[in-house]
PDB file of N, CA, C and O in Angstrom, chain B, residues numbered from 101:
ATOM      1  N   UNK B 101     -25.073  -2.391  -6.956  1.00  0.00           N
ATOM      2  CA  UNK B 101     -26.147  -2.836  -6.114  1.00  0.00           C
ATOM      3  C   UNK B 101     -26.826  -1.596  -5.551  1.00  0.00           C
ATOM      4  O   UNK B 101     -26.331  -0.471  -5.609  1.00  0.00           O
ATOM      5  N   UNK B 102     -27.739  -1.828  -5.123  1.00  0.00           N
ATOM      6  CA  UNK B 102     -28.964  -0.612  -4.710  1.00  0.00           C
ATOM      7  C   UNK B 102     -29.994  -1.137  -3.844  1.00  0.00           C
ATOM      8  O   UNK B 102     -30.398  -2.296  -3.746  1.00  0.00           O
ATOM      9  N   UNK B 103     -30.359  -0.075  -3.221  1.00  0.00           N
ATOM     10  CA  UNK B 103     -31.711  -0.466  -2.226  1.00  0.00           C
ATOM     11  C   UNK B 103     -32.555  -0.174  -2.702  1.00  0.00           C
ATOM     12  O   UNK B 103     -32.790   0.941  -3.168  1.00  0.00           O
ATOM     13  N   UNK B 104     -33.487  -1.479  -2.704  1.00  0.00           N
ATOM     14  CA  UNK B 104     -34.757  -2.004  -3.251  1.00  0.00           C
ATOM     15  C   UNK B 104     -36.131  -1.298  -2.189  1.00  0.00           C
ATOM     16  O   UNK B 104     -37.285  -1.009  -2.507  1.00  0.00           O
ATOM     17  N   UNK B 105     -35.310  -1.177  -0.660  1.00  0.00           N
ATOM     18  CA  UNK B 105     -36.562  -0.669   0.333  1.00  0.00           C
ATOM     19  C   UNK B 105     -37.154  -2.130   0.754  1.00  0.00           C
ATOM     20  O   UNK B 105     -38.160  -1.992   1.450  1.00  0.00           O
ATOM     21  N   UNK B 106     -36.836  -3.370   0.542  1.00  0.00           N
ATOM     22  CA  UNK B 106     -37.406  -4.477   1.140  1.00  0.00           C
ATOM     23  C   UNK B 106     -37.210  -4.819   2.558  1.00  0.00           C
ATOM     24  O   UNK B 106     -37.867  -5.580   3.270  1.00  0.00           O
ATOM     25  N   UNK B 107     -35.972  -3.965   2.875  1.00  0.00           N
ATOM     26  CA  UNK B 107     -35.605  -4.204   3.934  1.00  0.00           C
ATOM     27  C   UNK B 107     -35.285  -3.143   4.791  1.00  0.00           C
ATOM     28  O   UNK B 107     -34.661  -2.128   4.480  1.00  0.00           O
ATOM     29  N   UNK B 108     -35.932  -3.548   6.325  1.00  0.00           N
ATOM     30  CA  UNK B 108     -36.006  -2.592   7.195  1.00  0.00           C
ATOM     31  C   UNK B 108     -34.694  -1.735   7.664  1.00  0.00           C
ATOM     32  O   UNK B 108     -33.620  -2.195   8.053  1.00  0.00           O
ATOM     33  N   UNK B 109     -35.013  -0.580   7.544  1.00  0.00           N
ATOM     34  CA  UNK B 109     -33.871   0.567   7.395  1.00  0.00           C
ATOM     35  C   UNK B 109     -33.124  -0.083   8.649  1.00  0.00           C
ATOM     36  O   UNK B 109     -32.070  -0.629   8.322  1.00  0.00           O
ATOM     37  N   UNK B 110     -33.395  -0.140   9.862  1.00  0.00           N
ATOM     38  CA  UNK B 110     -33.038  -0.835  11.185  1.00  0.00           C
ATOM     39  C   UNK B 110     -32.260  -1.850  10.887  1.00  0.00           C
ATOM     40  O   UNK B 110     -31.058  -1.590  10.823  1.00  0.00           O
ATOM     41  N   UNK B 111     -32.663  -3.160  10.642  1.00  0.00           N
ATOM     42  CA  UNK B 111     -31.914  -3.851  10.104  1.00  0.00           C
ATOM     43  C   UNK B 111     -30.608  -3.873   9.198  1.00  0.00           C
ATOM     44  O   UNK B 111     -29.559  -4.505   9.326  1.00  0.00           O
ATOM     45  N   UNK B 112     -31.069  -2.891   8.163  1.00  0.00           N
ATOM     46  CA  UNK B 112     -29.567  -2.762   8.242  1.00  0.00           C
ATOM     47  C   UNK B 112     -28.834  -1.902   8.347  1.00  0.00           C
ATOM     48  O   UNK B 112     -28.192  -1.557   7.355  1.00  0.00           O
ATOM     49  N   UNK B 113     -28.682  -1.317   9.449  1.00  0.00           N
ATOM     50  CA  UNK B 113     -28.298   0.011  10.375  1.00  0.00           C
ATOM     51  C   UNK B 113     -27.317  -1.319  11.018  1.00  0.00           C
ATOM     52  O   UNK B 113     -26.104  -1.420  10.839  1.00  0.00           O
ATOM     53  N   UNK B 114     -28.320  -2.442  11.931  1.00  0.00           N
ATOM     54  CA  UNK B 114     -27.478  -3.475  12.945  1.00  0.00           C
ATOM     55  C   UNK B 114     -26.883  -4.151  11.778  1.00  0.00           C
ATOM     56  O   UNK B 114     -26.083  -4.793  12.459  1.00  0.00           O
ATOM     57  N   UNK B 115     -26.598  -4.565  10.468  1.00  0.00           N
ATOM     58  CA  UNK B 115     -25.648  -5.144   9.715  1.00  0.00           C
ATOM     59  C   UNK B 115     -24.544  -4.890   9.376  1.00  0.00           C
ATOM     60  O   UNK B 115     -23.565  -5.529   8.991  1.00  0.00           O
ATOM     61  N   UNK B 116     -24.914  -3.380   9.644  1.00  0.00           N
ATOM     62  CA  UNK B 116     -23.850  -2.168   9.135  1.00  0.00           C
ATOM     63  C   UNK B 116     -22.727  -2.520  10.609  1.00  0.00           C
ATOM     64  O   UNK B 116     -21.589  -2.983  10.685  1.00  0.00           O
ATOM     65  N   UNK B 117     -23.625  -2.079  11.537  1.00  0.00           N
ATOM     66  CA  UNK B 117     -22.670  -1.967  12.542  1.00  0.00           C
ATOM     67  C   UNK B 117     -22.211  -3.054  13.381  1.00  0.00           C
ATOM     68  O   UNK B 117     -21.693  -2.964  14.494  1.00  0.00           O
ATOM     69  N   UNK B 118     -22.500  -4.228  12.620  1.00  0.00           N
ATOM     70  CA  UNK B 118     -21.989  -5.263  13.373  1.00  0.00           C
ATOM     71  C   UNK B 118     -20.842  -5.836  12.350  1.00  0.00           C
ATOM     72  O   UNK B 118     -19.923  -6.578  12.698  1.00  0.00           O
ATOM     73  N   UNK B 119     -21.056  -5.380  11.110  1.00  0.00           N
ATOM     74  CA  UNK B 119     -20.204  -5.964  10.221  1.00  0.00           C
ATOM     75  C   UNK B 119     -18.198  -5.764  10.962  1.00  0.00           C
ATOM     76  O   UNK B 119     -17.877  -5.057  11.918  1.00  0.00           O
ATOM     77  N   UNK B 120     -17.265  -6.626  10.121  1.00  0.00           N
ATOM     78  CA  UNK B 120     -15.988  -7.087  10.533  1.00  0.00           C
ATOM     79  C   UNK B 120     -15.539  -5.199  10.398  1.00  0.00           C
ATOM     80  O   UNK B 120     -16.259  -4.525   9.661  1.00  0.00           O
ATOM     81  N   UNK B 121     -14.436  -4.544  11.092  1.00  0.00           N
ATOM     82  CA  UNK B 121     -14.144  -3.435  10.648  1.00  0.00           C
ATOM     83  C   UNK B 121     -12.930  -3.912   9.814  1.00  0.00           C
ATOM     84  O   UNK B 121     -12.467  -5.053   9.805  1.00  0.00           O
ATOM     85  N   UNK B 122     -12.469  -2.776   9.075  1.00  0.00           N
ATOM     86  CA  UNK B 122     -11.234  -2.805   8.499  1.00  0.00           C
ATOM     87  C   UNK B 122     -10.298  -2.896   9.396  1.00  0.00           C
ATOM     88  O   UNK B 122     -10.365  -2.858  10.625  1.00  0.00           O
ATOM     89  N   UNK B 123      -8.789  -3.108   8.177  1.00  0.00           N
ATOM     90  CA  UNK B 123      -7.547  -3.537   9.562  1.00  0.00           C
ATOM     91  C   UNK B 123      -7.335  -1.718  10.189  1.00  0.00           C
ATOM     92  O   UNK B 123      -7.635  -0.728   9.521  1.00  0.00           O
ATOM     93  N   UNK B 124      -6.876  -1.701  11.304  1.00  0.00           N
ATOM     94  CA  UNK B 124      -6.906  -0.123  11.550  1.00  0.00           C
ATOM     95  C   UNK B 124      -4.889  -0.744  12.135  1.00  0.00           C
ATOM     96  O   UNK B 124      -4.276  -1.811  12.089  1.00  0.00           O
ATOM     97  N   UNK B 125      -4.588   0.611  12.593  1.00  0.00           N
ATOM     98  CA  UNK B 125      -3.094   0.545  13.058  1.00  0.00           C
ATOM     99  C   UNK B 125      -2.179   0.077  12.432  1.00  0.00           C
ATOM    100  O   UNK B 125      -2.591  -0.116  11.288  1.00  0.00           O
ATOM    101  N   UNK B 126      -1.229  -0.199  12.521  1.00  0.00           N
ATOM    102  CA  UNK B 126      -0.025  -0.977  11.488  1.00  0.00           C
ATOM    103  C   UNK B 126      -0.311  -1.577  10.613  1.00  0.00           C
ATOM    104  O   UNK B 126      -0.063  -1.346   9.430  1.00  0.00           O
ATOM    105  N   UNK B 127      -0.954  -2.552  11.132  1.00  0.00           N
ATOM    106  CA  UNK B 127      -1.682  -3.696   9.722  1.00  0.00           C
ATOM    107  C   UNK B 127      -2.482  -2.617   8.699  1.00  0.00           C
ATOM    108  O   UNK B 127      -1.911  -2.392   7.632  1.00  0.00           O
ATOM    109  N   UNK B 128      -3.599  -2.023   8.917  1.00  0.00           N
ATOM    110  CA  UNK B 128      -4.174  -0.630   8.373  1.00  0.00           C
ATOM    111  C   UNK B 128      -3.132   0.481   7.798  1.00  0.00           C
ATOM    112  O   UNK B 128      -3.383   1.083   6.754  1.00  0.00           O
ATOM    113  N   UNK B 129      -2.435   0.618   8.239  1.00  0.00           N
ATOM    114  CA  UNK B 129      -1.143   1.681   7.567  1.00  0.00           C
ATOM    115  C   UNK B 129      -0.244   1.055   6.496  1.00  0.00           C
ATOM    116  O   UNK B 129       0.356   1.743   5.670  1.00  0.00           O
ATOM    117  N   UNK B 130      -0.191  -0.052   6.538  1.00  0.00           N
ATOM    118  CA  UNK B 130       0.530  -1.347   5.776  1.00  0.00           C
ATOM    119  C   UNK B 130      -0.426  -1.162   4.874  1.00  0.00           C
ATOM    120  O   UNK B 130      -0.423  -0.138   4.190  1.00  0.00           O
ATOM    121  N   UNK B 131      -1.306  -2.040   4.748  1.00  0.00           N
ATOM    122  CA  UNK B 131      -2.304  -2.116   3.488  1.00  0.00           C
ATOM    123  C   UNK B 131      -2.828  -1.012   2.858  1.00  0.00           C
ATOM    124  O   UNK B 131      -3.151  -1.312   1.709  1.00  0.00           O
ATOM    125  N   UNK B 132      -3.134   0.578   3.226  1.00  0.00           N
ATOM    126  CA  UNK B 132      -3.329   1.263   3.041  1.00  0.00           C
ATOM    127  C   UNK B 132      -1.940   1.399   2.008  1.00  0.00           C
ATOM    128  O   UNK B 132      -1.998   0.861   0.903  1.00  0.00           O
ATOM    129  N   UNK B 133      -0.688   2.145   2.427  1.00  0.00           N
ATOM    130  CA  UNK B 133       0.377   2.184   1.866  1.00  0.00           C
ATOM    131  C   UNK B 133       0.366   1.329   0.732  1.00  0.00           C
ATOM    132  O   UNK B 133       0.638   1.923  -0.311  1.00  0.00           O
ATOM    133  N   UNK B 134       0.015  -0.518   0.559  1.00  0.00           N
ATOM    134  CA  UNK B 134      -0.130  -0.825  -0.598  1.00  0.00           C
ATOM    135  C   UNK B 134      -0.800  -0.718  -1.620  1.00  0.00           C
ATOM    136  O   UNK B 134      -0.248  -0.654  -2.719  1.00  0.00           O
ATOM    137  N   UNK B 135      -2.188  -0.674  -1.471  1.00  0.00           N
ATOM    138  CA  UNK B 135      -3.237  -0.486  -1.786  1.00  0.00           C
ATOM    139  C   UNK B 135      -3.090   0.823  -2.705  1.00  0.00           C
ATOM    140  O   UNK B 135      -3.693   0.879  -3.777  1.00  0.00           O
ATOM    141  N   UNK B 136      -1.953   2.289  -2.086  1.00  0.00           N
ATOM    142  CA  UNK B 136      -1.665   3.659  -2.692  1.00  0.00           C
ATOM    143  C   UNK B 136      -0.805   3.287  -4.195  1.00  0.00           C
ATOM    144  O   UNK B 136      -0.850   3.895  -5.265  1.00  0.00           O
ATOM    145  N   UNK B 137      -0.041   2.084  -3.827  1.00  0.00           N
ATOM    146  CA  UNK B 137       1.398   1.556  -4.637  1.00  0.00           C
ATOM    147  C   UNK B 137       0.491   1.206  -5.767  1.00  0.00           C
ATOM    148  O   UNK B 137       0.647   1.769  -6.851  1.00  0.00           O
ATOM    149  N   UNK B 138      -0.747   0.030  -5.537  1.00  0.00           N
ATOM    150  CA  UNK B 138      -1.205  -0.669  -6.764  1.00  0.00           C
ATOM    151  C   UNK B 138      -1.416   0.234  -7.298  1.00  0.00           C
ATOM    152  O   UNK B 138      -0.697   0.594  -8.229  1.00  0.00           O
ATOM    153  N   UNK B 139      -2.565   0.978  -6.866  1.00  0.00           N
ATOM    154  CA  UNK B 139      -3.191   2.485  -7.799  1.00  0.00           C
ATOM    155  C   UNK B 139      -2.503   3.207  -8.293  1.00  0.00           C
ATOM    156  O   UNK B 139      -2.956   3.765  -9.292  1.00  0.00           O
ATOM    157  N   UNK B 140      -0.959   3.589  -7.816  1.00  0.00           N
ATOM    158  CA  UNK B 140      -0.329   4.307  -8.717  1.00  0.00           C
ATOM    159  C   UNK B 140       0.348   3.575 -10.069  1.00  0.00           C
ATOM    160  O   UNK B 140       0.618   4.209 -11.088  1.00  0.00           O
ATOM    161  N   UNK B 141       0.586   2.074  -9.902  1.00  0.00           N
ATOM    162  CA  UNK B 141       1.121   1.326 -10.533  1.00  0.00           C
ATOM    163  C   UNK B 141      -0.198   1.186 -11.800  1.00  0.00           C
ATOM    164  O   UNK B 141      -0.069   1.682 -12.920  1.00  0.00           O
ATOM    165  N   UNK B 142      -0.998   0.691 -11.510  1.00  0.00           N
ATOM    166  CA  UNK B 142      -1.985   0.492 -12.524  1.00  0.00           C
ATOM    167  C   UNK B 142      -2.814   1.970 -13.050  1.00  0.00           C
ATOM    168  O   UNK B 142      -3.650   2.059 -13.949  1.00  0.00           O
ATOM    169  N   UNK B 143      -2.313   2.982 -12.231  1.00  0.00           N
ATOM    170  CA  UNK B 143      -2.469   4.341 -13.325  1.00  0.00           C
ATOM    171  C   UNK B 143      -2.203   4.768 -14.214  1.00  0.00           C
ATOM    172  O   UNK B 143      -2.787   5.394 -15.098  1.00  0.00           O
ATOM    173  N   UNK B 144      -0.687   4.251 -13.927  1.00  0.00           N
ATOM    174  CA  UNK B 144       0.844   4.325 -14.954  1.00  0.00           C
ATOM    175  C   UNK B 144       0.531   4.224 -15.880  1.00  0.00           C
ATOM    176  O   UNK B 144       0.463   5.084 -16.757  1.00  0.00           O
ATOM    177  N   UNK B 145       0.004   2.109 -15.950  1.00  0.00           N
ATOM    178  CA  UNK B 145      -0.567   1.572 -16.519  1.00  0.00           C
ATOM    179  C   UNK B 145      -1.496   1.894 -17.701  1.00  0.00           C
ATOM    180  O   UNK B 145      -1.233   1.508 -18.840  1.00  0.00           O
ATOM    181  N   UNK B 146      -2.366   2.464 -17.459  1.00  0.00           N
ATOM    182  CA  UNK B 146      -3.702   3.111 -18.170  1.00  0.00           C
ATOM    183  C   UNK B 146      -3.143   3.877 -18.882  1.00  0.00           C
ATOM    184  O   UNK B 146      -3.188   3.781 -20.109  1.00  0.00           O
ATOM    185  N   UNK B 147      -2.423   4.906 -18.174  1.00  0.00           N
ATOM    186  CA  UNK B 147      -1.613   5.882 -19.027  1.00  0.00           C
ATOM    187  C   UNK B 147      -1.201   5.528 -20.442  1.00  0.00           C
ATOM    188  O   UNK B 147      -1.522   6.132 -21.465  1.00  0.00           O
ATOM    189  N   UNK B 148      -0.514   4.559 -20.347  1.00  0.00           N
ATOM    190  CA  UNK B 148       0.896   3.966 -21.027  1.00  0.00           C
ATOM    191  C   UNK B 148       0.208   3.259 -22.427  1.00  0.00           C
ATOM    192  O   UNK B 148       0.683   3.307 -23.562  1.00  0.00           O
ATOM    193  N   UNK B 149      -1.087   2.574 -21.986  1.00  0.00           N
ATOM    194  CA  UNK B 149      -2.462   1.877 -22.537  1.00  0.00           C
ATOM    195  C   UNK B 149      -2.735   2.588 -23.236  1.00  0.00           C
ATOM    196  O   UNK B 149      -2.602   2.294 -24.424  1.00  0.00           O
ATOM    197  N   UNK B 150      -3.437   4.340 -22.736  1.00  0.00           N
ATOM    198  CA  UNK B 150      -3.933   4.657 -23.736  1.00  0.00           C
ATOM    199  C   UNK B 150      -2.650   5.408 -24.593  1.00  0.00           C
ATOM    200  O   UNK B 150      -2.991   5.173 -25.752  1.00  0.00           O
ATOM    201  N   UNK B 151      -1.634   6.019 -24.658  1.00  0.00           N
ATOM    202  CA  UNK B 151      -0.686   6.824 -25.373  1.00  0.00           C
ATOM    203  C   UNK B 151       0.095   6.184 -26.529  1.00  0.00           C
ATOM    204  O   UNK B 151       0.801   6.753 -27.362  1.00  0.00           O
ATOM    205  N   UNK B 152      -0.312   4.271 -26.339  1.00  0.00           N
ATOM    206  CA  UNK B 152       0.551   3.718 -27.384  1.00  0.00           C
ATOM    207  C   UNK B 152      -0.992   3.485 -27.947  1.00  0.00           C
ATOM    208  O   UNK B 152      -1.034   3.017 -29.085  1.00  0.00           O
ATOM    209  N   UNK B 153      -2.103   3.714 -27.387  1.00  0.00           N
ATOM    210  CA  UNK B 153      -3.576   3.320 -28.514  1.00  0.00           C
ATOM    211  C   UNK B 153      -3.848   4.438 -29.283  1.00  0.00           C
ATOM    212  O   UNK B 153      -4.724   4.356 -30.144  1.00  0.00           O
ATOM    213  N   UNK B 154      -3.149   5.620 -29.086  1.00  0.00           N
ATOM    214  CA  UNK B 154      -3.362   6.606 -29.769  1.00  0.00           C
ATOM    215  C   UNK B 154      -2.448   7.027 -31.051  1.00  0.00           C
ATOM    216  O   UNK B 154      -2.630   7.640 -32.103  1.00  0.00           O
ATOM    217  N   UNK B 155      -1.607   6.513 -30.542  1.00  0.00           N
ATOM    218  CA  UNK B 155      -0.044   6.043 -31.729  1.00  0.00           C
ATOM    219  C   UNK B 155      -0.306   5.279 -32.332  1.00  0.00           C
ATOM    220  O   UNK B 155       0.130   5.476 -33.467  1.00  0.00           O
ATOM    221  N   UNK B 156      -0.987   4.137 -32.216  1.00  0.00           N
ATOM    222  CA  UNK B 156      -1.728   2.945 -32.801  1.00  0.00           C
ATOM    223  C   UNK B 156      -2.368   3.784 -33.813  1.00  0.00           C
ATOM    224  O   UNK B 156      -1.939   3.985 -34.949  1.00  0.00           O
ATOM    225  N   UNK B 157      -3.537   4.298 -33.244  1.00  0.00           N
ATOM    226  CA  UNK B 157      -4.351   4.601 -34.410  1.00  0.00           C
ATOM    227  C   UNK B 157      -3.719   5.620 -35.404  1.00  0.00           C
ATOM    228  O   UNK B 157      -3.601   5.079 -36.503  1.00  0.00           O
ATOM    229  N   UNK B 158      -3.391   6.565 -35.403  1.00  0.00           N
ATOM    230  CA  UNK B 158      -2.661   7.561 -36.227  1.00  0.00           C
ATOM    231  C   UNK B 158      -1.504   6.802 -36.625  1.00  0.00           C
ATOM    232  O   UNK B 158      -0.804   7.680 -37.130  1.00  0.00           O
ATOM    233  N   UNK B 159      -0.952   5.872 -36.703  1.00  0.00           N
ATOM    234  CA  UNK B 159       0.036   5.140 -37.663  1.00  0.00           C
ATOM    235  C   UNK B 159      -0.861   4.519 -38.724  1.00  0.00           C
ATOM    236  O   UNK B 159      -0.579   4.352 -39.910  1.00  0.00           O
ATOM    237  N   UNK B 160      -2.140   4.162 -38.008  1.00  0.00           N
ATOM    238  CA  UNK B 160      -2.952   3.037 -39.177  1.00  0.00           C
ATOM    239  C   UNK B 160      -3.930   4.128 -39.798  1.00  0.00           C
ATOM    240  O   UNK B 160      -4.410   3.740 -40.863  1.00  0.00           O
ATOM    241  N   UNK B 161      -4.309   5.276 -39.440  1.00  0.00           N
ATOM    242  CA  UNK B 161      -4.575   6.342 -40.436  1.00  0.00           C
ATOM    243  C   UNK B 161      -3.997   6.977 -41.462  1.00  0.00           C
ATOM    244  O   UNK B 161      -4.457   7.510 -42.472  1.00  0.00           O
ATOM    245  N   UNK B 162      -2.450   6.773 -40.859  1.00  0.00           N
ATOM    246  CA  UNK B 162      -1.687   7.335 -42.035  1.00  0.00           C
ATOM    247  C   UNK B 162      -0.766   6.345 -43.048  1.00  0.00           C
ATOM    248  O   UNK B 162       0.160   6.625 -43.809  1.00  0.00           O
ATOM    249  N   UNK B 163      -1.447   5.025 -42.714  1.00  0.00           N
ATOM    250  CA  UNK B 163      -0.973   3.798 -43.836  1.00  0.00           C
ATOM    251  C   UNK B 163      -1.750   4.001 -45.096  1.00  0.00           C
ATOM    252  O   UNK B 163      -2.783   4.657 -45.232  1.00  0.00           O
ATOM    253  N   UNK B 164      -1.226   3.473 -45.802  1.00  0.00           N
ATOM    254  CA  UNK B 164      -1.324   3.537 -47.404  1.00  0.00           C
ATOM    255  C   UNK B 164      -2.582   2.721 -47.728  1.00  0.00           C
ATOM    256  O   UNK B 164      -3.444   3.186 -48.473  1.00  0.00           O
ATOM    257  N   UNK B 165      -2.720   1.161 -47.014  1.00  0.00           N
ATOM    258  CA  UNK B 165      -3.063   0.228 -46.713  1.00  0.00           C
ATOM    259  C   UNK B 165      -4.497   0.464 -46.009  1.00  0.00           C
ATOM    260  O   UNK B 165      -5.426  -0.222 -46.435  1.00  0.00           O
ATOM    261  N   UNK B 166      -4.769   1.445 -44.888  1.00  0.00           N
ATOM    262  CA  UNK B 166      -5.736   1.795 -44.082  1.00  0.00           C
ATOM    263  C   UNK B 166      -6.938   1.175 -44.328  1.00  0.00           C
ATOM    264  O   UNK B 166      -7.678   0.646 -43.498  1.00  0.00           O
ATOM    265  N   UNK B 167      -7.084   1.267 -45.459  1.00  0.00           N
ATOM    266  CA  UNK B 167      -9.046   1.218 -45.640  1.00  0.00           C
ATOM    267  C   UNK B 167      -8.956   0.305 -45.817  1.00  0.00           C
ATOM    268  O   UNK B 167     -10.036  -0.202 -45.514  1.00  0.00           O
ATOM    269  N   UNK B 168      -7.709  -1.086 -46.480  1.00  0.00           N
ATOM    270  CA  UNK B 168      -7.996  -2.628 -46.839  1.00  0.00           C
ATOM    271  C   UNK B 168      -7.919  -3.095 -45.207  1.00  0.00           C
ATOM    272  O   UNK B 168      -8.885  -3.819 -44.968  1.00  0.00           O
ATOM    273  N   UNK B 169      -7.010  -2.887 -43.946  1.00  0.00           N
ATOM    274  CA  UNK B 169      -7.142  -3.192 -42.884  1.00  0.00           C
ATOM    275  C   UNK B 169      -8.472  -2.948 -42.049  1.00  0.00           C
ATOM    276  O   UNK B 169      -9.035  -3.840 -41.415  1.00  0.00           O
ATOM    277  N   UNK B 170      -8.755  -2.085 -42.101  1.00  0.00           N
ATOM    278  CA  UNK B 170     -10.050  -1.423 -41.410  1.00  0.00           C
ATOM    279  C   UNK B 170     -11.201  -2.305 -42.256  1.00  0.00           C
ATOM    280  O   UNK B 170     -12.260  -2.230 -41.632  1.00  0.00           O
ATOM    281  N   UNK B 171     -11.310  -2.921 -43.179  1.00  0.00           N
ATOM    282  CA  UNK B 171     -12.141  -3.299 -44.051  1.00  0.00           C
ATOM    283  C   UNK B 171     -12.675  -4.801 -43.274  1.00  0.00           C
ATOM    284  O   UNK B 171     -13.850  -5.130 -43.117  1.00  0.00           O
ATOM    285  N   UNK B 172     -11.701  -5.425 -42.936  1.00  0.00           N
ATOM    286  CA  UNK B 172     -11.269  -6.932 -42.812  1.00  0.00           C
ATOM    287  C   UNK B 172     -12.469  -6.788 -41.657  1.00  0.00           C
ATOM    288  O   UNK B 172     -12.793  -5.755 -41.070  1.00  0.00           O
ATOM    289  N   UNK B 173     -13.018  -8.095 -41.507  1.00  0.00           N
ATOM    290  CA  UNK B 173     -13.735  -8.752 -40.126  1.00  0.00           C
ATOM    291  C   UNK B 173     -13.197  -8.771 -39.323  1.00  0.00           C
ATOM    292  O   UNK B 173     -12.105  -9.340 -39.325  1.00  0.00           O
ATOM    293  N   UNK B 174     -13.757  -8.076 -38.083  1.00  0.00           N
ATOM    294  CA  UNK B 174     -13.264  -7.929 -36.738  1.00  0.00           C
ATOM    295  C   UNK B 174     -12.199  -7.206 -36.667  1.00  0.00           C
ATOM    296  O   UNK B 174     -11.294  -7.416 -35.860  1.00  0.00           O
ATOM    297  N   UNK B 175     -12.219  -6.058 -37.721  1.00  0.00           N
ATOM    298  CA  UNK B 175     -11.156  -5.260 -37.889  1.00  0.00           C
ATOM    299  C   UNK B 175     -11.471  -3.713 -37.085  1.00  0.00           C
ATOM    300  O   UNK B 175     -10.622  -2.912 -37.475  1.00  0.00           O
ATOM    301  N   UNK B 176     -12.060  -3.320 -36.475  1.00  0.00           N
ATOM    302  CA  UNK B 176     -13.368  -2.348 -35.879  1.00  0.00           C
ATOM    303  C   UNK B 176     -12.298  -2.212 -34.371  1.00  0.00           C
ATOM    304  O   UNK B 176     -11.677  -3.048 -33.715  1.00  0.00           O
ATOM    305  N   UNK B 177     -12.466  -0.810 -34.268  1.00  0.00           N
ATOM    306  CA  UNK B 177     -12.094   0.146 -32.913  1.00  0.00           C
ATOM    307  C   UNK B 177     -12.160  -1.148 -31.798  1.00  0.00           C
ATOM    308  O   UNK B 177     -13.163  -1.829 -31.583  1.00  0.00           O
ATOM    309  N   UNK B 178     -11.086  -1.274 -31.273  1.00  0.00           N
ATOM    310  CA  UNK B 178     -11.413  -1.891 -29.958  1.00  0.00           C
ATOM    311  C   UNK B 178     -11.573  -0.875 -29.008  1.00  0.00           C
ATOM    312  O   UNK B 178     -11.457   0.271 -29.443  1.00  0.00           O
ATOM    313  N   UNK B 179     -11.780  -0.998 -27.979  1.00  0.00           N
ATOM    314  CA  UNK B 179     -12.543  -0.084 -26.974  1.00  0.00           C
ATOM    315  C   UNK B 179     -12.294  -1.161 -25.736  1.00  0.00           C
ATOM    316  O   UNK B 179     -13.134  -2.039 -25.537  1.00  0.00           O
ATOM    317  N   UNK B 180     -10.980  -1.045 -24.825  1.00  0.00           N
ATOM    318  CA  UNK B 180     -10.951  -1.998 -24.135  1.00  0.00           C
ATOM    319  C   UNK B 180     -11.833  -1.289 -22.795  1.00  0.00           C
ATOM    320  O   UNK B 180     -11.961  -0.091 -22.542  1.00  0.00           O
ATOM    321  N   UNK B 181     -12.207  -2.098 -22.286  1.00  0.00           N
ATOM    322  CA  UNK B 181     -13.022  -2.239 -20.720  1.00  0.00           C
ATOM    323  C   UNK B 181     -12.234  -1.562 -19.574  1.00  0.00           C
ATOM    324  O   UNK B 181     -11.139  -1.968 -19.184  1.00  0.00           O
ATOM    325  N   UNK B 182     -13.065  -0.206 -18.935  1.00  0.00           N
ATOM    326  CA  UNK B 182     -12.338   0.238 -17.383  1.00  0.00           C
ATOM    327  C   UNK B 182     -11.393   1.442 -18.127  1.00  0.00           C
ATOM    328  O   UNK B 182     -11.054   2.441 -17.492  1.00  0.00           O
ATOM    329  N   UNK B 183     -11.068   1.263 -19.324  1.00  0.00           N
ATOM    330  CA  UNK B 183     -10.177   2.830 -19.887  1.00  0.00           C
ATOM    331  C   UNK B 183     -10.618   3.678 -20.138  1.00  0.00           C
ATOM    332  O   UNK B 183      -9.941   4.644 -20.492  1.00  0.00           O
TER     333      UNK B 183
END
């Protein structure tokens, strides 16, 4: 999303600053702390994603077979989303 300029800088200066704040103190140190856990967990993740997609491909480069697989419909590089 982006500013278009339709709307008066003022306005939303008071949207800004009236908006809910985040949790702050314990509750805020809590969620923060989880929030660190997911991200490291789903980094892992990505990691792990791409190191067996790369093993993937260099096994099916070095098949015998290669060019009849690669040939087939809907047989084409996947390229998953966010990696």
């Amino acid at each position: 999303m982006r500013y278009t300029g339709r709307t008066d800088p003022a306005t939303l200066h008071t949207r800004l600053t009236a908006a809910p704040r985040g949790a702050t103190g314990d509750e805020g140190a809590a969620h923060a702390a989880i929030t660190r856990a997911l991200v490291a967990t789903l980094s892992a993740l990505v990691e792990q994603i791409t190191i067996l997609s790369q093993q993937i491909e260099k096994q099916l480069a070095a098949h015998a077979d290669a060019h009849i697989f690669t040939s087939l419909p809907r047989s084409g590089t996947v390229v998953p989303h966010g990696f």
